[in-house]
C-alpha positions as a Markdown table, in Angstrom:
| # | Residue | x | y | z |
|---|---|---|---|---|
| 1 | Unk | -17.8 | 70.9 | 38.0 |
| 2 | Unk | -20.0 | 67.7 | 38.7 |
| 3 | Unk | -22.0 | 68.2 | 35.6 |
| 4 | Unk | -18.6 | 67.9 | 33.6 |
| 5 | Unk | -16.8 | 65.1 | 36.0 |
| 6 | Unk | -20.5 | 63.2 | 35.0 |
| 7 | Unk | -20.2 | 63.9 | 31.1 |
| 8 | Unk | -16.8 | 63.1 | 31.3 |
| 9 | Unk | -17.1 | 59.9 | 33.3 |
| 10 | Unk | -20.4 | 59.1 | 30.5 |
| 11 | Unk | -18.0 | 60.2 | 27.6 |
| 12 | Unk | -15.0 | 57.7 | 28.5 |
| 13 | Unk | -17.8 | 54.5 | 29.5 |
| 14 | Unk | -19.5 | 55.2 | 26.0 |
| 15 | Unk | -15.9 | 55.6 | 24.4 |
| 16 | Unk | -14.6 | 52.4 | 26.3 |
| 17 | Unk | -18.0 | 50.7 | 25.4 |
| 18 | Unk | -17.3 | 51.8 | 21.6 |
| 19 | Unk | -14.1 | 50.3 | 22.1 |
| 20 | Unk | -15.1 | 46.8 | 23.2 |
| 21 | Unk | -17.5 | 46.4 | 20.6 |
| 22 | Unk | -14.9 | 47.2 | 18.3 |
| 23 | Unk | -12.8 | 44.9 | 19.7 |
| 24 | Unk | -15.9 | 42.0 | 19.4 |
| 25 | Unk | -15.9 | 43.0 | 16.1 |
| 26 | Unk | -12.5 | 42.1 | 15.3 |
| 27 | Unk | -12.2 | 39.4 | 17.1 |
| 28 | Unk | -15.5 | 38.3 | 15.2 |
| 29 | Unk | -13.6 | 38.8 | 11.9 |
| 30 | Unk | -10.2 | 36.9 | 13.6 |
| 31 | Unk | -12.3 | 34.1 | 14.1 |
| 32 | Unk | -13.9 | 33.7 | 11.0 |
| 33 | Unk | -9.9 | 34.1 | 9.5 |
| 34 | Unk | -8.8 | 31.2 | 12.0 |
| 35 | Unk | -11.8 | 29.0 | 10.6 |
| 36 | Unk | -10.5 | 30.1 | 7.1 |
| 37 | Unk | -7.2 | 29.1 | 7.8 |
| 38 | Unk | -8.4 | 25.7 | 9.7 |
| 39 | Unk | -10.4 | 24.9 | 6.3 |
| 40 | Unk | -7.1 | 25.4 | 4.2 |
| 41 | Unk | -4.8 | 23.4 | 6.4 |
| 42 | Unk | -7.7 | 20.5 | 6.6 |
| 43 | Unk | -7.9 | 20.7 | 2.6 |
| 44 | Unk | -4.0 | 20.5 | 2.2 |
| 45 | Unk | -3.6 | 17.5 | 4.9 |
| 46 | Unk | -6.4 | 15.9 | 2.6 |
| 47 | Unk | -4.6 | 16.3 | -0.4 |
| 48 | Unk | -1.4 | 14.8 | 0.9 |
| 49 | Unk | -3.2 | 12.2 | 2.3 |
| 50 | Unk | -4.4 | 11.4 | -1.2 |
| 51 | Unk | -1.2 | 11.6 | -2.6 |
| 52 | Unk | 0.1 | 9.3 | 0.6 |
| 53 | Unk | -2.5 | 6.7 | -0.4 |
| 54 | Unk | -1.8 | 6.8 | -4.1 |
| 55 | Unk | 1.9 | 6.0 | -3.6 |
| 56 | Unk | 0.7 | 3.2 | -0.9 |
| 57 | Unk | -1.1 | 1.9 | -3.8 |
| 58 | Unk | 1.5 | 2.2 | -6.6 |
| 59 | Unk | 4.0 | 0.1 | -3.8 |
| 60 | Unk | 1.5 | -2.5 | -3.1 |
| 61 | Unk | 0.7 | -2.9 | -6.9 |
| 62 | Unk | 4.7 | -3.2 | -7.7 |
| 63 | Unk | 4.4 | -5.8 | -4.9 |
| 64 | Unk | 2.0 | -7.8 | -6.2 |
| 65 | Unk | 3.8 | -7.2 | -9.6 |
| 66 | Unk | 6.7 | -8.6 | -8.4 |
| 67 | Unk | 4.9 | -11.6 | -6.5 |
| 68 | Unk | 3.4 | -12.7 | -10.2 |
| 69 | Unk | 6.6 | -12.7 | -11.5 |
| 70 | Unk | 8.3 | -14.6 | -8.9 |
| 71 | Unk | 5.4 | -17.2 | -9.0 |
| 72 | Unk | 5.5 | -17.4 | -13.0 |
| 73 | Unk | 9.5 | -17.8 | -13.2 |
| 74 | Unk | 9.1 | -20.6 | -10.0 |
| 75 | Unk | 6.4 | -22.3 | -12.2 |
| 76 | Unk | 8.8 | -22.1 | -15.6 |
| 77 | Unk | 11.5 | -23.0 | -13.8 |
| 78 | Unk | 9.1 | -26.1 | -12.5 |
| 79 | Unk | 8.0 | -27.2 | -16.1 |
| 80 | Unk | 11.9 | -27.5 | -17.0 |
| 81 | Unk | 12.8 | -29.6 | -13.9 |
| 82 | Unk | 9.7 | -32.1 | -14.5 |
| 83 | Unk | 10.5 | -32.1 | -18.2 |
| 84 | Unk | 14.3 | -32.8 | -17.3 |
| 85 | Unk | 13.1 | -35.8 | -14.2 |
| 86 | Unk | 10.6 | -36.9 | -16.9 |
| 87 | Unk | 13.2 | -37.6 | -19.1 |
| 88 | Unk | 15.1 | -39.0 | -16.7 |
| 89 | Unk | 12.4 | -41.0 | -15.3 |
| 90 | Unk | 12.3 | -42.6 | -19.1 |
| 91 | Unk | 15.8 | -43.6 | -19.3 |
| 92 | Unk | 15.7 | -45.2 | -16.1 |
| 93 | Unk | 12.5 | -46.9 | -17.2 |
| 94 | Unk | 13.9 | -47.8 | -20.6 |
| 95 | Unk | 17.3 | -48.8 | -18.5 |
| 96 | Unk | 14.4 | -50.8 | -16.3 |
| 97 | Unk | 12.9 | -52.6 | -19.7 |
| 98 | Unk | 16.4 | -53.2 | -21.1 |
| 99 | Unk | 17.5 | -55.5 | -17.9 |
| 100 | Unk | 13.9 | -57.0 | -17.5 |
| 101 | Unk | 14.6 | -58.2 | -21.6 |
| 102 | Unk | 18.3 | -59.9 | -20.7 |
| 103 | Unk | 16.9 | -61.6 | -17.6 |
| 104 | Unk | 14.1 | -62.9 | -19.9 |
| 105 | Unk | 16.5 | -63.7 | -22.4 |
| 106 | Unk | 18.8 | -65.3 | -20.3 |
| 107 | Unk | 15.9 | -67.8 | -18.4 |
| 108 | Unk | 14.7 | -68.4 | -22.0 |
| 109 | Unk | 17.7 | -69.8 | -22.9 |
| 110 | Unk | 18.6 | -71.2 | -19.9 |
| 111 | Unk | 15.5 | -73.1 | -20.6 |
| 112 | Unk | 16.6 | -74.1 | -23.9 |
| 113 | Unk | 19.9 | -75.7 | -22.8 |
| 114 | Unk | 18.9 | -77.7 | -20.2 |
């Protein structure tokens, strides 16, 4: 009864060995699925990173967009107010000219009648 108790007991270490080996296996084969999966999820972050930074771009380009035309409709809008001051700095002027002739006209004949 020994000899079977002994080939029994070698029996069910060999089968539990078997059975942790296959269970390295697998785990072997899990692991190399979890990497798998790690590579996929790292590939799709990537991608919506890319995406992330290609709207980031297309919002700071409208930006700047937006900045050129705000400075070019500021520097219109400049050109027609110094045309309109320089126009009315010529009237003034010209209103400036006009007096300085009647005050010379007036001394000259001021002059003349006295």
């Amino acid at each position: 009864m020994s000899e079977s108790q002994s080939r029994y007991s070698i029996v069910e270490r060999l089968t539990q060995r078997k059975l942790d080996i296959m269970g390295a296996k697998s785990d072997l084969k899990e692991e190399l699925k979890h990497k798998q999966q790690k590579i996929e999820e790292l590939r799709k972050d990537m991608e919506n990173w890319n995406k992330d930074v290609e709207e980031d771009v297309k919002r700071e380009r409208r930006a700047k967009e937006r900045l050129i035309e705000k400075a070019s409709l500021e520097y219109q809008n400049q050109i027609e107010r110094i045309t309109e001051k320089e126009l009315s700095y010529d009237q003034k002027i010209e209103a400036i000219e006009e007096a300085l002739k009647s005050i010379e006209e007036i001394s000259r004949s001021s002059l003349v009648n006295n």
